[in-house]
Structures are given as C-alpha cells and as structure tokens.
KOLKOLVEX-281308 format. One record per residue (C-alpha): residue in three letters; chain; x, y, z. Coordinates in pm, whole numbers. Layout:
! KOLKOLVEX-281308
aa / ch / c1 / c2 / c3
ala / A / X / Y / Z
...
END
This chain:
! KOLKOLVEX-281308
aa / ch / c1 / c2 / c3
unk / A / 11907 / 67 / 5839
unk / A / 11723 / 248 / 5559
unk / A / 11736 / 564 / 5487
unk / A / 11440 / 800 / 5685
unk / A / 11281 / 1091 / 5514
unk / A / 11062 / 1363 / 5648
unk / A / 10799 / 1583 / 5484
unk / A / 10568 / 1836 / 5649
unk / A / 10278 / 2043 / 5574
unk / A / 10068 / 2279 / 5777
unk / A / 9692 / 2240 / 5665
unk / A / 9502 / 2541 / 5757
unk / A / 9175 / 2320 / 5877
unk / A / 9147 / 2184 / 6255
unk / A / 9297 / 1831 / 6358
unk / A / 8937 / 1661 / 6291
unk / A / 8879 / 1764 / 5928
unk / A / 9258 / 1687 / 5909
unk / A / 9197 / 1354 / 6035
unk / A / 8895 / 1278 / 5822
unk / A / 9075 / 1366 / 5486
unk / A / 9351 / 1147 / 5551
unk / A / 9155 / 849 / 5651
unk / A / 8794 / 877 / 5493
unk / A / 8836 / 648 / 5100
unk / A / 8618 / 914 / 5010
unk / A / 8831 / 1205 / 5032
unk / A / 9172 / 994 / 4988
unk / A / 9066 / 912 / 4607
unk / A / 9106 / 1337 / 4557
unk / A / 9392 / 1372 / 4701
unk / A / 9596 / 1108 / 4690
unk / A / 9867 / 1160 / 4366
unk / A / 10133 / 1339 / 4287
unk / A / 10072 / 1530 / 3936
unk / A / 9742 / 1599 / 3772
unk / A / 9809 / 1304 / 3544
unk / A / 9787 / 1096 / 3788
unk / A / 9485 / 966 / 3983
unk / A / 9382 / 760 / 4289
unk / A / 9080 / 606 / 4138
unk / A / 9002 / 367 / 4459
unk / A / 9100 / 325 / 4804
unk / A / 9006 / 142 / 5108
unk / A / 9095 / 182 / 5515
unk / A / 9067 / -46 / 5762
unk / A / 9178 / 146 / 6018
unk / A / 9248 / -98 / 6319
unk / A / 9564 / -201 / 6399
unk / A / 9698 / -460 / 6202
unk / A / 9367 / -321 / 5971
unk / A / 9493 / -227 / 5588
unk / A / 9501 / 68 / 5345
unk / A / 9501 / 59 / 4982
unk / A / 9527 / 282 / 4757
unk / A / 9510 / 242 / 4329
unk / A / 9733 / 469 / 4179
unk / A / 9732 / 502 / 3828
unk / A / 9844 / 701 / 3536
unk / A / 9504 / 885 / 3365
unk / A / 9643 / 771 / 3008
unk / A / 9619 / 401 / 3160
unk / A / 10001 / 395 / 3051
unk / A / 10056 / 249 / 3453
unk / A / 9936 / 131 / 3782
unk / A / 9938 / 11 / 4098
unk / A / 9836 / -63 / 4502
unk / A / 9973 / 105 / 4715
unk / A / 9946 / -127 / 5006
unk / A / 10028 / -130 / 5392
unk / A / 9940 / -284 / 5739
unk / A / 9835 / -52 / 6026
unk / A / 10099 / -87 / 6352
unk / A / 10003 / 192 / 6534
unk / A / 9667 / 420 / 6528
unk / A / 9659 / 749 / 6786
unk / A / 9320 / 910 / 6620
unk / A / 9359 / 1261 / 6505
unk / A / 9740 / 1228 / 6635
unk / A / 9949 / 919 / 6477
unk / A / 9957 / 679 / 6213
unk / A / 10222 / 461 / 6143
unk / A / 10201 / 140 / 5896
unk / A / 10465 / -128 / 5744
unk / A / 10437 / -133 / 5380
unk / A / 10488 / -523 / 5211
unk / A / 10847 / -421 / 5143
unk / A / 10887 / -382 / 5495
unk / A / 10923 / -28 / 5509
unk / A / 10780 / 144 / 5789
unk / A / 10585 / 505 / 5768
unk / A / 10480 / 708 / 6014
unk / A / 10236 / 1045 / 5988
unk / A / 10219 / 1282 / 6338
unk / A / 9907 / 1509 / 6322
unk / A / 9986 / 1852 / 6556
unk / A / 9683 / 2047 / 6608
unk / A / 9787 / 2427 / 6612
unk / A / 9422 / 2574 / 6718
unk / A / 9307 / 2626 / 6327
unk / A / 9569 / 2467 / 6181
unk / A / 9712 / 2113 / 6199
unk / A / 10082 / 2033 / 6117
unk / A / 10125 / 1733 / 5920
unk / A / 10428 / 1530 / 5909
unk / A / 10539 / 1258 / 5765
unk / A / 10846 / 1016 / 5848
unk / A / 10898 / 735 / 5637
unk / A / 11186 / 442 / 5456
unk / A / 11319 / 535 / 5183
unk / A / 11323 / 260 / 4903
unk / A / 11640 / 179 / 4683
unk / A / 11570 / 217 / 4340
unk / A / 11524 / 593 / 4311
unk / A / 11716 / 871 / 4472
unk / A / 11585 / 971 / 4844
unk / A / 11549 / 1323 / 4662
unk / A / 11291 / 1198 / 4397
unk / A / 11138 / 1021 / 4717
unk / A / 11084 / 1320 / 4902
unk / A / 10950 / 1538 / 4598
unk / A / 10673 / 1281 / 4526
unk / A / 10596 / 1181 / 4891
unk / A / 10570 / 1611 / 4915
unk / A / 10398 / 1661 / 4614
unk / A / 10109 / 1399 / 4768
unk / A / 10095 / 1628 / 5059
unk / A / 10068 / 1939 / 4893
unk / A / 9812 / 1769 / 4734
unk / A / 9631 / 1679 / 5059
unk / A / 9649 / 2032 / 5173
unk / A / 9519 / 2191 / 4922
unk / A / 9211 / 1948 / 4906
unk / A / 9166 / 1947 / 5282
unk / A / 9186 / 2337 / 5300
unk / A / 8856 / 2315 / 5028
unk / A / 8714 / 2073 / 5182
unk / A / 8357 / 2131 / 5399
END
C-alpha cells in the first residue's frame, strides 16, 4: 500500500470562501504552485463525480511543464474532496469550518521517485500558498 501523507492548514476565511478558492479555475490559477517561479497558468474543474480537474503547472522561465490531472470520486461541498490521479493515486482534502476559520487538510499517496519528505514540503508549500491567497481574497 503506498505511502499516505498529511498536510494541514488553517485559513482564516469561512468554509464558503474556502470552498470557492479551492474549486473556482479562477482563483486556482493564483494559488496553485509551490515557489514564485512557478505558475499555474490554466486550470479547469468539473466538479461532478467522476468530473475532472486540471491544472498546468509550469516553470515561469518555460524551462518545464505539466497537467496535473485527476478524476473526482467523491464531492461533499464545502466539506470533502477526494480524486484518483492517472497514476492511481488517491487524494483526499477535508474542509472543517471553525466559525471564521476553516481547517484544511489534505491526505494523499505518496509517489516513488522522490522522498515522502520532498512530497510533503511541496504538497505544503501549495497550501501555504492557498492560504495566503484565500486569506486576501474578497
């Protein structure tokens, strides 16, 4: 069985603007990358199960890229996501509202080629990311 690794985040916004940040293409393309040199420069959602979501990632220099892709098996709205990426990996995202605040967490395979550490400090660094654009957001 592959490896599972959790990252959290409480977003200081309530579970709807939560909600709408992860899912909207709109506000995914701001959020969604790692490291300022990298960029999200399209995404779509279909989000109904068995609906996809994909995301371009891509390097700003153009040096690399590519779509992030996945299949929707489960959809709670404002509450639970979970989708099977084409590897077969499975990832699922809990959305606790806290009055104000929303915890965010997300449990997903890890892959084989890099260290689950790496994993986790990129999958975090995307969530960071996410909470600091949902906590501007309006």
């Amino acid at each position: 069985a592959p490896t599972k690794i959790t990252i959290e985040a409480t977003v200081m916004a309530p579970a709807p603007r939560v909600w709408a940040c992860w899912t909207e293409p709109a506000h995914i393309t701001r959020w969604n990358f790692a490291s300022p040199d990298w960029q999200c420069p399209r995404a779509s959602n279909e989000l109904v199960v068995g609906g996809k979501y994909m995301a371009r990632m891509e390097a700003k220099d153009g040096s690399f890229g590519f779509d992030f892709e996945a299949t929707y098996n489960e959809i709670v709205p404002q509450a639970r996501l979970v989708y099977t990426m084409p590897d077969g990996r499975v990832v699922q995202t809990t959305f606790e509202a806290l009055g104000d605040a929303t915890k965010v967490t997300t449990i997903f395979d890890a892959e084989t080629q890099n260290a689950a550490d790496m994993q986790r400090d990129g999958w975090q660094a995307i969530l960071n990311n996410f909470k600091a654009h949902t906590e501007a957001a309006r």
